[in-house]
Structures are given as structure tokens and as C-alpha cells.
Backbone as CSV, one residue per row, in Angstrom:
resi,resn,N_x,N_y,N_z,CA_x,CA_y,CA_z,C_x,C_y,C_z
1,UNK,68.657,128.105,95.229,68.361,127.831,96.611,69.624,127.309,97.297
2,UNK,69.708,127.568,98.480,71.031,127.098,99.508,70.095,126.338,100.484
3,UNK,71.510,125.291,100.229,71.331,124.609,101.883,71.934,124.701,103.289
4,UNK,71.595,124.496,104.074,72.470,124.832,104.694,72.906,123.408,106.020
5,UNK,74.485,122.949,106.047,74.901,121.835,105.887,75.838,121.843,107.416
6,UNK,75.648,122.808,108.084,75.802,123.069,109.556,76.658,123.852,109.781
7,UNK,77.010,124.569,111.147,77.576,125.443,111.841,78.121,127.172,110.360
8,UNK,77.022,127.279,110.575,76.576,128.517,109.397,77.395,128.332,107.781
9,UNK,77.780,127.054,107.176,77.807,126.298,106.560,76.420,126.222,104.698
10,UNK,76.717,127.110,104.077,75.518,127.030,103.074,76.449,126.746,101.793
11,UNK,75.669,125.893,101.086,76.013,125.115,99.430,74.920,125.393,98.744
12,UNK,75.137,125.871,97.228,73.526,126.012,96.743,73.526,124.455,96.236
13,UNK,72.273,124.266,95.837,71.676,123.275,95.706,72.429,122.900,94.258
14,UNK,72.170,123.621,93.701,72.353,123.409,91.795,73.755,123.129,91.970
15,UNK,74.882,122.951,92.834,76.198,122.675,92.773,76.374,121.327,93.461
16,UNK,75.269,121.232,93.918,75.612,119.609,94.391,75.459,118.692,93.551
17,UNK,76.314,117.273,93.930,76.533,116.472,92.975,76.044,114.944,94.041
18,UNK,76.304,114.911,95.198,75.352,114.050,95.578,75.519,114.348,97.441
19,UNK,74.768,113.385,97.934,74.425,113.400,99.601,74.577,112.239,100.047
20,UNK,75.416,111.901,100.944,75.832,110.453,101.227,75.576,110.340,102.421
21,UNK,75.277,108.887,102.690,75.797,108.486,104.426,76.855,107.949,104.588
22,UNK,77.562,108.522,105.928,78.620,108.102,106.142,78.752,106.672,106.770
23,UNK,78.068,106.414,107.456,77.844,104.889,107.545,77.781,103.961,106.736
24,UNK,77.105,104.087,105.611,76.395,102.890,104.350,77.823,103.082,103.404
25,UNK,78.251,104.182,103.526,78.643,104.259,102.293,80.493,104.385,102.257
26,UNK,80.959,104.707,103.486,82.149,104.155,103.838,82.737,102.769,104.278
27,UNK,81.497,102.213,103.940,81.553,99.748,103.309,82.884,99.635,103.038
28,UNK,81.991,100.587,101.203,82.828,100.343,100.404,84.394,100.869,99.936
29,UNK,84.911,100.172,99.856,86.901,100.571,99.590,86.714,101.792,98.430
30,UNK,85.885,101.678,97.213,86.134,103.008,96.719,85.388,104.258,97.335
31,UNK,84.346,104.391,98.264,84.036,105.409,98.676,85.225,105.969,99.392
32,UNK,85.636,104.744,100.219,86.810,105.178,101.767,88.440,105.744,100.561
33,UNK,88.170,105.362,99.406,89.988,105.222,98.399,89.091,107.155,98.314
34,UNK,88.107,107.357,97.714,87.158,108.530,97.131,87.407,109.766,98.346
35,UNK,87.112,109.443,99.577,87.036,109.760,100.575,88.764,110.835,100.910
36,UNK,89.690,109.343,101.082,91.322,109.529,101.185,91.728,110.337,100.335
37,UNK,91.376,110.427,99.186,92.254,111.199,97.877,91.887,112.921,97.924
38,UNK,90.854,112.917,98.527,90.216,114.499,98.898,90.042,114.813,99.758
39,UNK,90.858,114.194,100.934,91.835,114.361,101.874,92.861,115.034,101.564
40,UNK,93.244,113.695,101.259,95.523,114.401,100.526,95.226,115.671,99.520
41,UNK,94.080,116.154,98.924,93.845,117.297,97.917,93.266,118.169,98.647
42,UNK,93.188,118.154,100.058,92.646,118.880,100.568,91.236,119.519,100.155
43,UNK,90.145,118.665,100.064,89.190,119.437,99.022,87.960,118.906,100.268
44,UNK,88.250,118.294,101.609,87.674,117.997,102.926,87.357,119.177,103.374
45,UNK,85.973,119.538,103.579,85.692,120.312,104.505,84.934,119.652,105.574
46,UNK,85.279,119.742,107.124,83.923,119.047,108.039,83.955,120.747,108.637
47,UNK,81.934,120.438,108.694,81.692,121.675,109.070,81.021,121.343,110.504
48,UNK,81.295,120.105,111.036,81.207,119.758,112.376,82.090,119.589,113.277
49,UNK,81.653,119.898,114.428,82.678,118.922,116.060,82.049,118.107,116.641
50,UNK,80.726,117.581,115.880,80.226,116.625,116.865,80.305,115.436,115.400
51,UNK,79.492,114.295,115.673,79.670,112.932,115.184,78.877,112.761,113.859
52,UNK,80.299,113.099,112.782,79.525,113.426,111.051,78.850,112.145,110.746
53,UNK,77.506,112.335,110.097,76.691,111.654,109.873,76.293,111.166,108.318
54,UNK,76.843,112.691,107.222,77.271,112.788,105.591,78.181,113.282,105.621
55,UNK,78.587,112.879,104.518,79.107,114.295,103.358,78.328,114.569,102.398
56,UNK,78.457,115.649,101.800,78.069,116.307,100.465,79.149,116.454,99.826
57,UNK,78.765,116.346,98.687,79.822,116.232,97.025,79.279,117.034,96.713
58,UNK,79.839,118.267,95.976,79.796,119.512,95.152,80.451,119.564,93.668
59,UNK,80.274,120.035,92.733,80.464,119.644,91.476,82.195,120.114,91.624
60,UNK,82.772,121.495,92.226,84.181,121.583,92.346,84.816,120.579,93.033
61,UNK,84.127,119.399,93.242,84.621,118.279,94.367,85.338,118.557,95.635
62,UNK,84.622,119.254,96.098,84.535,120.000,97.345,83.876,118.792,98.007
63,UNK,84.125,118.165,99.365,83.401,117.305,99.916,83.207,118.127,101.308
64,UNK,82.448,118.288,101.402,81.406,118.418,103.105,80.891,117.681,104.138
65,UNK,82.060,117.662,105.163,81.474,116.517,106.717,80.066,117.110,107.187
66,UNK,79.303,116.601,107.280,78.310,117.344,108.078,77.822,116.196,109.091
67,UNK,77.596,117.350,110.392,77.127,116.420,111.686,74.874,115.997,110.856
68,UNK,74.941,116.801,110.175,73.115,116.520,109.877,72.864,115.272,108.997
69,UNK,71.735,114.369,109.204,71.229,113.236,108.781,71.373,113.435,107.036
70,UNK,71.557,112.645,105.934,70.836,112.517,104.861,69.193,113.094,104.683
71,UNK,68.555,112.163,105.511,67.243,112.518,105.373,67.076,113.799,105.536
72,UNK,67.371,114.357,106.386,67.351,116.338,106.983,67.868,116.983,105.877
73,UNK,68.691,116.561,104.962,69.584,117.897,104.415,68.774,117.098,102.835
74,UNK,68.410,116.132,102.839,67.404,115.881,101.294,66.351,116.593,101.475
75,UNK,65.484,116.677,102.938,64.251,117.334,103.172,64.574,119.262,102.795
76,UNK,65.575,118.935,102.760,65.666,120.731,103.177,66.508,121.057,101.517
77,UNK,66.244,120.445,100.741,66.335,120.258,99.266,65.515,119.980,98.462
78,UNK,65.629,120.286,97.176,64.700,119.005,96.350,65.197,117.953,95.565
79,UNK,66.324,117.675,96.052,67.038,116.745,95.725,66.138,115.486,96.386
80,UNK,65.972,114.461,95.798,65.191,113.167,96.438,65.442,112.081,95.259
């Protein structure tokens, strides 16, 4: 199954590794150090222009900005 993680934007499910908020979870210094390093590796994708709300982690550590809620992109999974 695929999700799909905005602006025609799809990940299958079985490759994800987790679903974050960007609020809660950029607190902490190792999310934001986690965050920076796959930056500089270029492994950042934002698949938004409006105001990212997650990312998604993919097992190639591929990270995904997405403008859509946690709750929306768990509902539209069976990830829970």
C-alpha cells in the first residue's frame, strides 16, 4: 500500500520507518542534530510550499517534509 505524503508525493507503507511531528519533536537537540545531518546528506525531501507539519523517515533514510498532520497520514496507513 502507498501513501500519499503531498503534492503527488507517494511512499509505500512497508518502507516507512516512522511519522513525526514537527513541532513535538524538533524539542529535542537529537531530532534537530537527526534532522541537520540529512540535510548536509541531502537525503531532505519537502514535498511542500506551505507550513510542514511532519516528516516521514523511510528505511533508505530518506526524510519527507510534509505540509499533512501526523494524525492524517497515520489515518491513511496502518501504521498506529
Amino acid at each position: 500500500m502507498y501513501i500519499h505524503l503531498g503534492n503527488e508525493i507517494v511512499v509505500r507503507e512497508d518502507e516507512i520507518v516512522g511519522i513525526f511531528d514537527l513541532d513535538t519533536t524538533t524539542v529535542s537537540k537529537h531530532s534537530r542534530k537527526f534532522l541537520e545531518i540529512s540535510e548536509k546528506q541531502k537525503k531532505v525531501i519537502n514535498v511542500s510550499y506551505e507550513l510542514p507539519k511532519s516528516f516521514v523517515v523511510t528505511k533508505d533514510k530518506k526524510v519527507y517534509i510534509s505540509q499533512i498532520s501526523t494524525a492524517t497520514l497515520q489515518k491513511r496507513s496502518n501504521i498506529l
